[in-house]
C-alpha positions as CSV (number, residue, x, y, z in Angstrom):
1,X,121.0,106.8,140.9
2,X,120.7,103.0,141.4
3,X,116.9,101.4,141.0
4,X,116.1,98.6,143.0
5,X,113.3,96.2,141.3
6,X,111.4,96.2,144.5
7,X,111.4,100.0,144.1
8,X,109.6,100.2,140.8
9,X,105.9,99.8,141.3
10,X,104.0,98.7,137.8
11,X,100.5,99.7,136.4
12,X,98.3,98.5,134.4
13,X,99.0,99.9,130.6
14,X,97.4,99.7,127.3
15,X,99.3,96.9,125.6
16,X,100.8,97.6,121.4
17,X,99.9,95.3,118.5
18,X,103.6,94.8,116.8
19,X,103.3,93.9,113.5
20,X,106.0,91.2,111.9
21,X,107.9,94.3,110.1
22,X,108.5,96.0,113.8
23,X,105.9,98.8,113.6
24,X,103.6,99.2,116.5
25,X,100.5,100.7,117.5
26,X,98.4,101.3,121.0
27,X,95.9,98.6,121.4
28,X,93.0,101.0,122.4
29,X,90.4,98.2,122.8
30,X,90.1,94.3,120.9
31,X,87.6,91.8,121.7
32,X,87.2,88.6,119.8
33,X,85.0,88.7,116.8
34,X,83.6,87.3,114.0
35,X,83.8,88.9,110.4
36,X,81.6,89.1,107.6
37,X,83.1,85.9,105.7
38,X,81.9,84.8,109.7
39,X,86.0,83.6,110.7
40,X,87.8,84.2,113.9
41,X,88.8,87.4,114.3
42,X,90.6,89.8,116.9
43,X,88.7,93.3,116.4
44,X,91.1,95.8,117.7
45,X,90.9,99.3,118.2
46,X,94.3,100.7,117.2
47,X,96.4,104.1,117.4
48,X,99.7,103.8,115.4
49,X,103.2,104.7,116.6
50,X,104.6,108.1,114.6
51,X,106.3,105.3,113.0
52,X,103.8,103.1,111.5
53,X,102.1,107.0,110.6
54,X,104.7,107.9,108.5
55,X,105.5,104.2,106.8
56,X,101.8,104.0,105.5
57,X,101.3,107.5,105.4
58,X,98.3,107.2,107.5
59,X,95.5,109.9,107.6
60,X,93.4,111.3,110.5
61,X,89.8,109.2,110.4
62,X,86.5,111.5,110.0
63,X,86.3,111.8,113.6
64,X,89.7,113.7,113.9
65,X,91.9,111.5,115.2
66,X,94.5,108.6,114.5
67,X,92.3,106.0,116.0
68,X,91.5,103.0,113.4
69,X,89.6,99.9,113.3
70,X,91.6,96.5,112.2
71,X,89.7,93.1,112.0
72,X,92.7,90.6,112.3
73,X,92.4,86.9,112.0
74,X,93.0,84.9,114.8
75,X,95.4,82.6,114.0
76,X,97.9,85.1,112.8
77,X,97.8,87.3,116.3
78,X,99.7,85.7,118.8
79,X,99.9,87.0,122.6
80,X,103.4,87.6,123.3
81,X,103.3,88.6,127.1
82,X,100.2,88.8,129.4
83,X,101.2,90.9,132.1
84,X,98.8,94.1,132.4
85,X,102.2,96.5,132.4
86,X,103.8,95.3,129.1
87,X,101.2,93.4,127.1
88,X,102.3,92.7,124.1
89,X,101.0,91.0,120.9
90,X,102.1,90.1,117.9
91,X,100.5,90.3,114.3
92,X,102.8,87.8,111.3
93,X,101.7,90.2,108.4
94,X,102.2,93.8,108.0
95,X,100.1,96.7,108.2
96,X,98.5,96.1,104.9
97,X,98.2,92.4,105.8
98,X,101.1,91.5,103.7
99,X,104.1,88.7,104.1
100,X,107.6,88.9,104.8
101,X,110.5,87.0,103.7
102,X,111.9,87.0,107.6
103,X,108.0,85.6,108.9
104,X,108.6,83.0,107.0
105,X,111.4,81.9,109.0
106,X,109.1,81.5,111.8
107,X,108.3,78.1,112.5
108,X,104.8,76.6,111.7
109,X,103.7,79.8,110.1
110,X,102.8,78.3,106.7
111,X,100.5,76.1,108.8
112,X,99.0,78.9,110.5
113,X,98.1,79.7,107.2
114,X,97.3,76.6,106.0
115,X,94.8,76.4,109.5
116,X,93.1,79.4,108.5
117,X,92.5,77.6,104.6
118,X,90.9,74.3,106.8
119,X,88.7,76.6,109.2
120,X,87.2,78.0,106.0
121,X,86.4,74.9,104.4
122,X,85.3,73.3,107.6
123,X,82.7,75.6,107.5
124,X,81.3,75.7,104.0
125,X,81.2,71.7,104.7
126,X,79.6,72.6,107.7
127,X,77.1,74.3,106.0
128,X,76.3,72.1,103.3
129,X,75.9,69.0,105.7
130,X,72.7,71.5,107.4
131,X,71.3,72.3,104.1
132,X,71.5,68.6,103.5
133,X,69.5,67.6,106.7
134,X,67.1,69.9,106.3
135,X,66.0,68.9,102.9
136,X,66.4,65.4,104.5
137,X,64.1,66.2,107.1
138,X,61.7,67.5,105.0
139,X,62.0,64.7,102.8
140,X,60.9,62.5,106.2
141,X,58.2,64.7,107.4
142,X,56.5,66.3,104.5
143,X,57.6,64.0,100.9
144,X,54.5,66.5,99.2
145,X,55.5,69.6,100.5
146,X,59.5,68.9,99.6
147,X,58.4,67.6,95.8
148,X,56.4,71.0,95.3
149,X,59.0,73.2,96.8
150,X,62.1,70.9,94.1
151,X,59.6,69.7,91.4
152,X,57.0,72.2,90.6
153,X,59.7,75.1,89.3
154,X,60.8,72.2,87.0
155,X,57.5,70.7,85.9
156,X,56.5,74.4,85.5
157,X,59.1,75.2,82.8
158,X,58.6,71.6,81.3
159,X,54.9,72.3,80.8
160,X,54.4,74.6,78.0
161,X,57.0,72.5,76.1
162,X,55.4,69.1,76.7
163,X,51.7,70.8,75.3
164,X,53.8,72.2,72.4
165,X,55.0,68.6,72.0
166,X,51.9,67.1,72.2
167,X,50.0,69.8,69.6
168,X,52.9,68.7,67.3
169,X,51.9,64.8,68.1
170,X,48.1,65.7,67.1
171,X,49.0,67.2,63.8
């Protein structure tokens, strides 16, 4: 029997997360996230192919099924087709977030990498420069207040040996 595209009539599907060693598994929900080291991350909701089951001899989860959780960064999940029928998207690390010789091959992945390094770093900078302006602004509003908050831990240690200094002095 011949098919005819304008016969077929497509739905909307749940879309697969294909990792970069060609395993798969249903995408049953992902939203964009943040995770605890507070990075980009795609928060999926995954249930693996029979596949990807067997490879990683995967369990079922205390709830009884095959559904897991998988925090992915976001610069190493890439959409590879949009359209509701056959979405599809692509993770370049395994299962067990691991490399592959053959991902390598794809271009600009070291600086996907390398991105993810930067982002980090961006943001510990970032976070220093706040600390930095607040004590700053304390500094502005408040010079008392930000010298007994610094100082007086210091001068509090200091004291007992300046007295003993000082007894030592009067002897």
């Amino acid at each position: 029997m011949e098919r005819n595209a304008s016969d077929i009539t497509l739905f909307a599907k749940l879309g697969f997360l294909v990792y970069v060693d060609g395993y798969m598994a249903k995408i049953a929900g992902m939203k964009p996230s943040k995770n605890q080291q507070d990075e980009d991350v795609w928060d999926f909701v995954l249930d693996p192919s029979d596949e990807l089951i067997k490879r990683y001899n995967l369990t079922v989860n205390a709830q009884g099924n095959m559904l897991y959780r998988a925090q992915l960064p976001y610069e190493m999940v890439i959409q590879l087709n949009a359209d509701p029928a056959w979405t599809r998207w692509f993770y370049l690390k395994t299962f067990d977030s691991k490399s592959t010789p053959e991902v390598r091959k794809l271009e600009g992945f070291g600086l996907k990498e390398e991105i993810q390094r930067l982002n980090k770093k961006l943001r510990e900078e970032k976070m220093k420069v706040e600390v930095a302006e607040e004590k700053l602004h304390l500094m502005e509003i408040d010079m008392p207040k930000y010298l007994k908050r610094n100082f007086a831990p210091m001068i509090d240690q200091l004291t007992p040996i300046l007295e003993k200094m000082n007894k030592k002095d009067d002897n």
